[in-house]
C-alpha positions in Angstrom: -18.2 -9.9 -5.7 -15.9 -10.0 -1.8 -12.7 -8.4 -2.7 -9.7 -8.5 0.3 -7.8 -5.5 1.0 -4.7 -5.7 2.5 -1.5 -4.3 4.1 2.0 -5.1 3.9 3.1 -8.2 5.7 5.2 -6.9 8.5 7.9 -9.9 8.9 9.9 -7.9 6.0 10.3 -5.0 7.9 11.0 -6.4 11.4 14.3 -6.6 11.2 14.8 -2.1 11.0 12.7 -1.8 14.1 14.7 -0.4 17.3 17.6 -0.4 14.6 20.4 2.5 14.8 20.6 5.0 12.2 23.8 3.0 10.6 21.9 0.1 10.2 19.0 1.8 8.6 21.0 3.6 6.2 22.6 0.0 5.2 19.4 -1.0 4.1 18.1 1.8 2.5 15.6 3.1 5.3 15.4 6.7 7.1 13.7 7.0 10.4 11.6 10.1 11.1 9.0 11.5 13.7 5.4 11.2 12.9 5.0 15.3 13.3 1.1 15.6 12.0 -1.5 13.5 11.6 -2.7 12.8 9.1 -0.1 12.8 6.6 2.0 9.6 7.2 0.0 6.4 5.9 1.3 3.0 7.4 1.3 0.2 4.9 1.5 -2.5 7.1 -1.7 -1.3 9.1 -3.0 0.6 6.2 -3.9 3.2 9.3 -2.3 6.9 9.8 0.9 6.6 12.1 0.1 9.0 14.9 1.4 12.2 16.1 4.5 11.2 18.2 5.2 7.7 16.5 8.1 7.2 14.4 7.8 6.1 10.9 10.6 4.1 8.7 10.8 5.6 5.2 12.2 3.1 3.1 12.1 1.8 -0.9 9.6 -1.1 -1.6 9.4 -2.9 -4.5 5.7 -3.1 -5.1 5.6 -5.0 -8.4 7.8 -7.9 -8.5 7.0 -9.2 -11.4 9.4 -10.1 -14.0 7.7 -7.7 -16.3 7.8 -4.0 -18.0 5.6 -3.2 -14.9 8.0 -3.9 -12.2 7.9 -0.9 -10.1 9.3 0.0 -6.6 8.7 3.8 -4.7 8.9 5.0 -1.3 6.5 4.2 1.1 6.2 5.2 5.6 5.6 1.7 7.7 5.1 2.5 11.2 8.4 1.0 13.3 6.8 -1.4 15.8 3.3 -2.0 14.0 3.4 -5.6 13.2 -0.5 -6.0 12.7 -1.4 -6.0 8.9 -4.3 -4.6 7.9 -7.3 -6.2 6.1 -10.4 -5.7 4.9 -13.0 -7.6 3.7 -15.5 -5.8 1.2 -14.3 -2.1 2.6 -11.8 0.5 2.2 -9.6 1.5 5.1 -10.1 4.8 6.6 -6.5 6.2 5.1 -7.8 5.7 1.5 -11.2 7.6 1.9 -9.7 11.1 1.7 -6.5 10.6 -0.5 -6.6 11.0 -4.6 -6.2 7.3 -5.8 -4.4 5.1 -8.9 -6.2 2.1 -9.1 -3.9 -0.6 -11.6 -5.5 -3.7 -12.7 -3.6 -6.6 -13.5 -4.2 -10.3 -15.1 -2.4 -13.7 -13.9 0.9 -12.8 -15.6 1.4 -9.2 -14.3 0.1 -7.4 -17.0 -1.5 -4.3 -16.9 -4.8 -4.4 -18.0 -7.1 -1.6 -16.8 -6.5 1.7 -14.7 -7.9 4.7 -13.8 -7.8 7.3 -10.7 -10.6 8.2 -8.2 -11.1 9.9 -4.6 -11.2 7.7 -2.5 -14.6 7.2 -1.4 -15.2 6.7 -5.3 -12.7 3.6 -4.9 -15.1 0.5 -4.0 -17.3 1.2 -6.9 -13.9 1.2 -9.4 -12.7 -1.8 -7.4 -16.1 -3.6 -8.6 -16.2 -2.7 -11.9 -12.4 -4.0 -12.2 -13.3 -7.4 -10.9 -16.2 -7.5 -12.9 -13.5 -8.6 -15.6 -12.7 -11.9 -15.3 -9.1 -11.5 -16.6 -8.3 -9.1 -13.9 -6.3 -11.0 -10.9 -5.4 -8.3 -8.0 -5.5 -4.4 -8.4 -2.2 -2.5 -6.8 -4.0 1.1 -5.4 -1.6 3.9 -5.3 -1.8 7.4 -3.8 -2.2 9.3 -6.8 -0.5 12.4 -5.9 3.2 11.0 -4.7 2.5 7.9 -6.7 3.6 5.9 -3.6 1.6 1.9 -3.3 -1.0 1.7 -0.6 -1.9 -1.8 -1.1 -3.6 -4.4 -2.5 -7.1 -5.7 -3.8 -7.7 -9.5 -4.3 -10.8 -11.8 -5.1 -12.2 -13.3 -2.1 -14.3 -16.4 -2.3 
């Protein structure tokens, strides 16, 4: 079974980079200074932000969906990284040591299955979700701040 992994698209966040603090705080986004690494996850990238970058704090709504699911939470996007991440088959190196929520849901944004793993346990849940036929994409979460990572599709 291929499975895609992907970040954020990154034309929905253009718009705060180089922006002043005012602006920010008009649309609900704080800047801060990438002070350790690791610790600051970029969603767009799905790579650490580096010691010495800046990260955008900001409110995403990660499940859209016109359903009891619908779900938004912070989440750090690295301000200038416009390359989204993906991966085909494989985890990204910022999963592997993180405490994960897997969420499995059908065609019409329902939650079917879920469970929590470390990350190096992920591909192996990731599998056995799409082993269900009924299961469409799978939101992954960082299970301790409960903040969305990204997401896992079917990949012909």
């Amino acid at each position: 079974m291929k499975y895609r992994i992907s970040g954020l698209r990154a034309e929905q966040f253009t718009h705060l980079f180089g922006q002043s603090d005012s602006y920010l705080t008009r649309h609900g986004a704080v800047r801060q200074p990438v002070m350790s690494y690791p610790g600051y996850p970029d969603r767009i990238s799905l790579r650490e932000i580096p010691a010495g970058e800046t990260a955008l704090l900001i409110n995403h709504i990660y499940q859209p969906a016109d359903t009891p699911y619908h779900g938004s939470h912070a989440i750090y996007i690295w301000e200038g990284c416009t390359e989204q991440g993906i991966y085909i088959n494989e985890l990204p190196e910022v999963m592997k040591a993180r405490i994960l929520s897997l969420r499995a849901y059908d065609e019409k944004h329902f939650l079917i299955m879920a469970d929590i793993c470390e990350g190096q346990s992920a591909k192996t849940l990731i599998e056995t979700f799409f082993a269900d036929p009924q299961i469409s994409y799978i939101q992954i979460h960082n299970a301790k701040q409960g903040c969305y990572a990204c997401l896992a599709e079917r990949f012909a």
